[in-house]
C-alpha positions as a LaTeX table, in Angstrom:
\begin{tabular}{lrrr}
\hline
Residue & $x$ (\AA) & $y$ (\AA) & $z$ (\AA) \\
\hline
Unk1 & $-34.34$ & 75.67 & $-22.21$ \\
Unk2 & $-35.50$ & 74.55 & $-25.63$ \\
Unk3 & $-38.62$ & 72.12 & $-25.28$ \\
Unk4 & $-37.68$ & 68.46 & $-26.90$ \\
Unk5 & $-39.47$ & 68.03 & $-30.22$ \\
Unk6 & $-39.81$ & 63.90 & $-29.20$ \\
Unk7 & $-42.57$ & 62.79 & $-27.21$ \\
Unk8 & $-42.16$ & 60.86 & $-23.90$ \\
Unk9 & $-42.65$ & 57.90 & $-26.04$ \\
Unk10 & $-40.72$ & 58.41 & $-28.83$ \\
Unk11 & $-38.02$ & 59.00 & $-26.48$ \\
Unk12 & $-38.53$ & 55.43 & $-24.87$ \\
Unk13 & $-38.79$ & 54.13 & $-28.39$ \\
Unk14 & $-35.12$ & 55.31 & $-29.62$ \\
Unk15 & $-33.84$ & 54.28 & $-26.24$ \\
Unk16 & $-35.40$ & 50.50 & $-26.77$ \\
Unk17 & $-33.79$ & 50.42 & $-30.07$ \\
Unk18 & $-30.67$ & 51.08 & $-28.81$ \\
Unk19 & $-30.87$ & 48.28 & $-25.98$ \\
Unk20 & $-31.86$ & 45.57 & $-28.53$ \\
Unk21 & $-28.51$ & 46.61 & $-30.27$ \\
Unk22 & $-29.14$ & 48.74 & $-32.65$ \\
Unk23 & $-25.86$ & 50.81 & $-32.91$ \\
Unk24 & $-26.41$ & 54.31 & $-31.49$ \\
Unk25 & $-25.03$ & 56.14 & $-34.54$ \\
Unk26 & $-27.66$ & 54.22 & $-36.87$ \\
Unk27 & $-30.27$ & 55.47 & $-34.38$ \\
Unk28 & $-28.85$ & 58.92 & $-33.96$ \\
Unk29 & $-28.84$ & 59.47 & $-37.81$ \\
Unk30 & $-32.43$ & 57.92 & $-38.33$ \\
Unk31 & $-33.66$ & 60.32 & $-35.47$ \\
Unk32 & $-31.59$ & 63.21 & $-36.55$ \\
Unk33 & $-30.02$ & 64.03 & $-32.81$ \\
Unk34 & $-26.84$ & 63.73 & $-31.56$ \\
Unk35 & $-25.14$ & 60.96 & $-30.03$ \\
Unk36 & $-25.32$ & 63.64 & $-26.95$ \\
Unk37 & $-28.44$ & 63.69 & $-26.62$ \\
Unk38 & $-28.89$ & 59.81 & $-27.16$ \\
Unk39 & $-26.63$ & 59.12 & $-24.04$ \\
Unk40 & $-28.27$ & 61.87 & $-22.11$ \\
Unk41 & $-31.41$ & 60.20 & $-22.58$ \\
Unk42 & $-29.88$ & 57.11 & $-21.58$ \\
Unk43 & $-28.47$ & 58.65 & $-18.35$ \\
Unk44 & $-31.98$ & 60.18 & $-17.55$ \\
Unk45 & $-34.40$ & 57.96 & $-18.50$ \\
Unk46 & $-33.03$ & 54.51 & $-18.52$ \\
Unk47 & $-35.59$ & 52.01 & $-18.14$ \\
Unk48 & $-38.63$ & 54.53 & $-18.00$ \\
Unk49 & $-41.66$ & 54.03 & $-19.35$ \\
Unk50 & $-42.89$ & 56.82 & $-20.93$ \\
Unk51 & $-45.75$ & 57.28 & $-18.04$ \\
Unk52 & $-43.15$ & 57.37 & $-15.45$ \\
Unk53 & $-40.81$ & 59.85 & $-17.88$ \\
Unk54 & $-44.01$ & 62.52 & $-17.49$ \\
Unk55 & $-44.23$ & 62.13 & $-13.87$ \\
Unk56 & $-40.04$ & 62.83 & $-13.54$ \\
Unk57 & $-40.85$ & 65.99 & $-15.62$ \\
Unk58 & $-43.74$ & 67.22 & $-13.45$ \\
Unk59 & $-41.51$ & 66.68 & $-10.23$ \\
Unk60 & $-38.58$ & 68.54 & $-11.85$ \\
Unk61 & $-40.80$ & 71.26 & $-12.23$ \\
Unk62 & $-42.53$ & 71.19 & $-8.68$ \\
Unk63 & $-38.85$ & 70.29 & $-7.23$ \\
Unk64 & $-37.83$ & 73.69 & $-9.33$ \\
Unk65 & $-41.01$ & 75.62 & $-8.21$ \\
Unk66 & $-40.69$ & 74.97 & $-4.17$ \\
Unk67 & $-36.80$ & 75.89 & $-4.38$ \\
Unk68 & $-37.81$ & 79.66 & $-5.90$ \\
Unk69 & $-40.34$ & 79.68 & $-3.02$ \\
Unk70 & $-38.08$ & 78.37 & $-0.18$ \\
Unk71 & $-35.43$ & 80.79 & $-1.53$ \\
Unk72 & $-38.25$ & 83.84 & $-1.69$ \\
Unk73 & $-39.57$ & 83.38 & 2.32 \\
Unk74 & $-35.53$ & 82.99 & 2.82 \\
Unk75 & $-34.99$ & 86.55 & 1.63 \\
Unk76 & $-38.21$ & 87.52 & 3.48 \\
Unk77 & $-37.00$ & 85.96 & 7.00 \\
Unk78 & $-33.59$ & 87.82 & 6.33 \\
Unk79 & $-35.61$ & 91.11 & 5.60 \\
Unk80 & $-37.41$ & 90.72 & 9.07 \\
Unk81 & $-34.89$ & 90.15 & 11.19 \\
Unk82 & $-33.20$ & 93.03 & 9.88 \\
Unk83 & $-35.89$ & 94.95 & 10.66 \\
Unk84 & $-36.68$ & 93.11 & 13.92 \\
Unk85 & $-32.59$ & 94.22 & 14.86 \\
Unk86 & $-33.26$ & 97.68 & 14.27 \\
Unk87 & $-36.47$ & 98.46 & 16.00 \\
Unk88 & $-35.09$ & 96.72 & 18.70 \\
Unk89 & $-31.93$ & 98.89 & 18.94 \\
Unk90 & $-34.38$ & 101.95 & 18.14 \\
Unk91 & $-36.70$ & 101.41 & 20.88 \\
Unk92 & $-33.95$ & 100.29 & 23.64 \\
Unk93 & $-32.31$ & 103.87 & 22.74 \\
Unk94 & $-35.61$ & 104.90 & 23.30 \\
Unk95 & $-35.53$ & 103.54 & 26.87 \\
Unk96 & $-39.58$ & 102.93 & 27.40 \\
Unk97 & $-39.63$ & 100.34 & 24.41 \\
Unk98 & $-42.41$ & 101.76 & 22.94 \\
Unk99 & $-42.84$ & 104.92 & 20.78 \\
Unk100 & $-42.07$ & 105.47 & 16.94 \\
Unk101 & $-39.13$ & 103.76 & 15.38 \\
Unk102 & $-37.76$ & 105.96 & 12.34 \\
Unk103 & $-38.08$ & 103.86 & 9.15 \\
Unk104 & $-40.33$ & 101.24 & 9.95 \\
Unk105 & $-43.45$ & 103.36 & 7.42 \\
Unk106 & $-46.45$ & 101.18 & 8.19 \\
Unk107 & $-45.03$ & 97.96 & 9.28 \\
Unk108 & $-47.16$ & 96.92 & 11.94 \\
Unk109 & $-45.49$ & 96.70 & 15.14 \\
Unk110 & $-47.24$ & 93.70 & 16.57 \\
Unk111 & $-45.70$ & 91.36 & 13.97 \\
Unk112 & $-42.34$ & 92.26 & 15.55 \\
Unk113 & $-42.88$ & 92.90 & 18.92 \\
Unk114 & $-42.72$ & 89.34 & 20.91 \\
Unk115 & $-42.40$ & 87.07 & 17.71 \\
Unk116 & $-39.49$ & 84.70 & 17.37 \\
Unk117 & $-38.18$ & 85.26 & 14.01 \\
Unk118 & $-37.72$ & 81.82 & 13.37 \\
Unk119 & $-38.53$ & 79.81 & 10.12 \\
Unk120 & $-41.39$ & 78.04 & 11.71 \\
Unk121 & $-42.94$ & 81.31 & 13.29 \\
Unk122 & $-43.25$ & 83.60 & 10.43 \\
Unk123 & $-46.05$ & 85.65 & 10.43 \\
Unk124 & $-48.82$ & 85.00 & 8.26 \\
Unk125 & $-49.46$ & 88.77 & 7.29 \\
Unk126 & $-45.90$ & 88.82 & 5.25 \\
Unk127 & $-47.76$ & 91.67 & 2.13 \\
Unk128 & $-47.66$ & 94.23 & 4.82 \\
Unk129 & $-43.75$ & 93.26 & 5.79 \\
Unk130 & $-42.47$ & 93.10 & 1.95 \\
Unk131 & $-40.77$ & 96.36 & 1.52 \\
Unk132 & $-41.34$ & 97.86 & $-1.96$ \\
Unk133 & $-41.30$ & 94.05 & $-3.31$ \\
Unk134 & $-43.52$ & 92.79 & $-5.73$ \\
Unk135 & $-44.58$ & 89.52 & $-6.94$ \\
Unk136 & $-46.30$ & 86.43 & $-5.06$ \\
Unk137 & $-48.09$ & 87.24 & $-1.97$ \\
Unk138 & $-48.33$ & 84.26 & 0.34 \\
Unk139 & $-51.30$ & 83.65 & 2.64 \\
\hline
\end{tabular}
């Protein structure tokens, strides 16, 4: 998305105008933006001061950064039950429950053995689970 060429407080400025009855297409031509954006504004930041407009923004952005990391440990509790289900069918075939489990590589066996794979009881050692995926590590 395109960042807005108006300041927080020109924003509030155009939207004042407007309020004290300016007509909207006087404003919109002045400006040089659309009568789109104009009500969009209006929608989004009606009655805002331009401090409070800056903290919206910076909790859209946390708000937007927290769902990529809730959806990230999502795909990383999927991945370990997965592999939770098949070393458990792989070691009761086994019969003792202990002993090698094909495919597992270097995923250490005491994060899986005993653990409730439950969003609250993640492990903490999560590098060492992440299959061949890159990007943020999480303590």
């Amino acid at each position: 998305m395109k960042a807005s060429q108006f300041s927080n407080a020109q924003k509030a400025f155009i939207l004042k105008q407007g309020g004290e009855g300016v007509p909207v297409a006087e404003i919109c031509r002045k400006t040089g933006i659309s009568q789109a954006t104009y009500f969009n504004w209006k929608k989004k930041y009606a009655c805002m001061l331009p401090p409070e407009m800056k903290k919206l923004k910076q909790l859209e952005d946390e708000n937007s950064r927290l769902k990529q990391i809730v959806a990230d440990l999502t795909l990383d509790r999927e991945m370990l039950q997965d592999v939770f289900a098949e070393s458990s069918k792989a070691c009761s075939q086994a019969g003792d429950g202990e002993g090698h489990v094909p495919g597992l590589g270097d995923l250490d066996p005491a994060c899986l053995w005993g653990a409730e794979l439950r969003s609250v009881n993640l492990p903490l050692h999560l590098s060492s689970c992440r299959s061949g995926r890159s990007g943020t590590s999480y303590p």
